[in-house]
N, C-alpha and C positions, 0 to 999 in steps of 0.2 A: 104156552108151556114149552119148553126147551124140550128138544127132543133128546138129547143126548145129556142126563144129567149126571151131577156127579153121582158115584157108585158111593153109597151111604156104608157108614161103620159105626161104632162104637166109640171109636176114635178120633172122629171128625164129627163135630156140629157146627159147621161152617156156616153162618144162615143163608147164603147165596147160594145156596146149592140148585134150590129151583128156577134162576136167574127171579126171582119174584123180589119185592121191597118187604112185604108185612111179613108174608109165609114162608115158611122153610120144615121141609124135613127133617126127624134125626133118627137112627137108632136110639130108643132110650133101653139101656140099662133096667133102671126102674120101672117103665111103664110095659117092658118086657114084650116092643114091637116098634111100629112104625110109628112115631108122635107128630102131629104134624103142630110146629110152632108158631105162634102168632107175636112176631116181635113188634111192638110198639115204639120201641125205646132203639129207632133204627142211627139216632145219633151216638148210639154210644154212651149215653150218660145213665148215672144211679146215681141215687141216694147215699149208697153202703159204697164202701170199697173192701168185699172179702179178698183177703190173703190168696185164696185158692182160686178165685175169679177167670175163666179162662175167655174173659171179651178182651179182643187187640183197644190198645188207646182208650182205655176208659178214663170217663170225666166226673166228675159228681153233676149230677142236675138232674132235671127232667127232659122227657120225649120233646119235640117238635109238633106242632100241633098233626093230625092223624086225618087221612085222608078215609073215612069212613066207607066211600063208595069203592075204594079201588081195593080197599080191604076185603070185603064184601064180597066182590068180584073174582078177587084172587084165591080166596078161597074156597067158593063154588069151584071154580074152573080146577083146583089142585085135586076137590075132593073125589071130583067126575075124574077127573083120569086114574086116584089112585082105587076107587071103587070101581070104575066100569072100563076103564082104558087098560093101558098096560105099562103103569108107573111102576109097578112092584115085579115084574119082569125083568124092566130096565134100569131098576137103579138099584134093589133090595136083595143082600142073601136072600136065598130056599128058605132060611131057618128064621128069617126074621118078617118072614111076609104075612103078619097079623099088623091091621091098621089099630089101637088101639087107643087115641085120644085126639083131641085139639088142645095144643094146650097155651094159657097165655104164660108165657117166658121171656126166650129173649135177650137181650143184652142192656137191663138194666130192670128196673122195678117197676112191672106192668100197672100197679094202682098208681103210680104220680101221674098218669095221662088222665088230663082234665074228661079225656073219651072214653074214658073204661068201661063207665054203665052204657053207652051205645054203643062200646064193640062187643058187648055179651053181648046185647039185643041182636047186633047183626048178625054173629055167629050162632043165636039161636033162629034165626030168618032160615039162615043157609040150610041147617039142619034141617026145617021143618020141610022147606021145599023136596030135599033130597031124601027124606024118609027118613034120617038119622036121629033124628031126635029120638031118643032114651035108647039109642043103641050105642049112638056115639060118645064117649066119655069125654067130658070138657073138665079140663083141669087148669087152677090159677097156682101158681107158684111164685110165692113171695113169700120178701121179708117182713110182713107185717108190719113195717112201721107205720103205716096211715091209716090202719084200723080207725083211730081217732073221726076220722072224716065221713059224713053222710054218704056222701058220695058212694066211696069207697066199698062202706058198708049195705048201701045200694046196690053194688057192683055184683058183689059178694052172693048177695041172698035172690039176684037173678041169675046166677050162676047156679045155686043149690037149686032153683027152683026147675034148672034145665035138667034135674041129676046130677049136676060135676059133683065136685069136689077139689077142697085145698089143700096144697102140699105148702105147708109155713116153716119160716128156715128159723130154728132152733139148734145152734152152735155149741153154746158155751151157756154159764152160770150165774158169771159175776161180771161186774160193770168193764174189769178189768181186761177179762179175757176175751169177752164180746169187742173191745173196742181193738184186742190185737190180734182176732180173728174176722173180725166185720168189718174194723175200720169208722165204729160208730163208739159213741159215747151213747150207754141206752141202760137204762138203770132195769135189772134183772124182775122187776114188780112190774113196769109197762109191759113189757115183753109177754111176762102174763095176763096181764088183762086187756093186751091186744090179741092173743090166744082165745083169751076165753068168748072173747068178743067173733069170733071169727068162728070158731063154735057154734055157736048159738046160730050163725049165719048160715053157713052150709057143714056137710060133712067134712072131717079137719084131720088131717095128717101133719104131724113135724116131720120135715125133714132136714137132718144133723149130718154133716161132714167132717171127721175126723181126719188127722194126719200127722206124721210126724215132721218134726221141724231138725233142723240140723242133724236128722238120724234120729231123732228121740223122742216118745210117744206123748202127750199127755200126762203131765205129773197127777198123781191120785186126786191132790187138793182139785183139779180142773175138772175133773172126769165126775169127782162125788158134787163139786157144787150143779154141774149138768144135771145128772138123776134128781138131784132135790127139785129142779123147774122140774122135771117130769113125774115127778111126786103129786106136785100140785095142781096138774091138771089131768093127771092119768082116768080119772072118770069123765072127760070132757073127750078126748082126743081119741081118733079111730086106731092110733097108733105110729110106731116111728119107721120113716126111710131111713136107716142105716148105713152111709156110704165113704166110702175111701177116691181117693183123686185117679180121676181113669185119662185124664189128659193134664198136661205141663201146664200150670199156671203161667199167664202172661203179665201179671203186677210185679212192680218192681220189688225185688227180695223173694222171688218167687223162687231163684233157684236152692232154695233154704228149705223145700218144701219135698214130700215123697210120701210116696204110698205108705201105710202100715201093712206091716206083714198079716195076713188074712189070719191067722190065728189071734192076733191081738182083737182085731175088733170084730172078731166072736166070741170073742170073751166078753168085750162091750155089750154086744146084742145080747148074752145071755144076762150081765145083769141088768138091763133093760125088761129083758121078760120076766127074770123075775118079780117086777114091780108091778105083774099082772097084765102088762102092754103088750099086742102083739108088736112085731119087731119083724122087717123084710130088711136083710143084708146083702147089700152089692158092693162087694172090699173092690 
């Protein structure tokens, strides 16, 4: 473990922060502490290409194959200092020093790694050994697009069976708007019934990113095709992450992108809630 690591923020999810390959710390916003990330996808590659994206040099593809022991290893070894050592001393504000999940992320789409159902297994290994098991929150975050796959869905429902839960990126509406905010061409009917499928697997949060582009918010037509996917699944889903861009996009046309001003999308969140969903906003 490096002794001297970077001092974590809000504003930095650098995954090298713990000199480590798989694991890295961040302050999460959302997760409303310390996350510890499990990046699979350490080439850099995705499936998607979001507009808001903030991995340097991203590719389209998948991981490199996944060294499962060293995975293993490293996150024993991160978990021991951040619970018994003095990781949260040396690297964490006062106000953020709550350890609060493992979560698979990372810089690209954790289910295309052929390893995914044997890095839950190991990440439930780690837990079991250190006590953490059903104290410690494991969370997957992805784009759902390979719900389709056994595997996947494998992956998934050893996940729910650890406790976690999934954070599934839910954008946009329509075929159109998904593909100039994702970077994918994904017809808005899969999207749900790789939702609902992901449901049924473990506990299921969407998580939606708004922002304005050239200065200017989401025209209504975009905003109201969004709600109607959450129409359709709102007795399925535990509810929505809410969020605005807390760091610069690094995709090209990225400088075309900027925060919404925090009143607009609470006004989002609220007619979110009114749809009977709960709704956590982090503009």
């Amino acid at each position: 473990m490096d002794p001297k690591p970077v001092k974590l923020s809000v504003a930095d999810h650098r995954r090298d922060s713990a000199g480590l390959t798989y694991i890295y710390p961040v302050i999460s916003r959302r997760a409303g502490g310390v996350s510890v990330g499990i990046n699979l996808n350490i080439n850099n590659a995705c499936n998607w290409a979001c507009a808001y994206c903030q991995v340097p040099n991203l590719t389209r593809g998948g991981p490199p194959p996944i060294d499962l022991d060293l995975l293993e290893r490293e996150l024993e070894g991160f978990l021991v200092d951040a619970t018994r050592g003095d990781f949260m001393a040396r690297a964490v504000p006062p106000e953020a020093r709550r350890l609060m999940d493992v979560a698979f992320s990372g810089n690209g789409e954790p289910t295309s790694a052929a390893e995914f159902l044997d890095a839950v297994a190991r990440v439930g290994a780690v837990l079991e050994r250190l006590g953490l098991k059903g104290r410690l929150m494991v969370r997957l975050i992805t784009n759902g697009s390979l719900l389709h796959r056994p595997a996947v869905q494998a992956g998934i429902a050893a996940l729910g069976q650890l406790g976690g839960e999934v954070w599934f990126k839910l954008d946009r509406g329509t075929r159109a708007d998904v593909e100039r905010v994702n970077g994918v061409a994904l017809a808005p009917e899969k999207a749900v019934t790789d939702l609902r499928r992901c449901c049924a697997l473990a506990p299921t949060w969407v998580q939606s990113c708004f922002f304005a582009r050239d200065g200017k918010a989401p025209e209504e037509a975009e905003v109201s095709a969004y709600l109607e996917q959450l129409k359709a699944v709102r007795g399925e889903i535990r509810g929505v992450h809410l969020y605005g861009l807390a760091r610069p996009t690094l995709q090209p046309g990225g400088e075309h992108l900027s925060r919404l001003p925090e009143e607009t999308l609470r006004a989002l969140g609220k007619r979110i809630a009114d749809l009977g969903l709960r709704v956590e906003i982090n503009p």
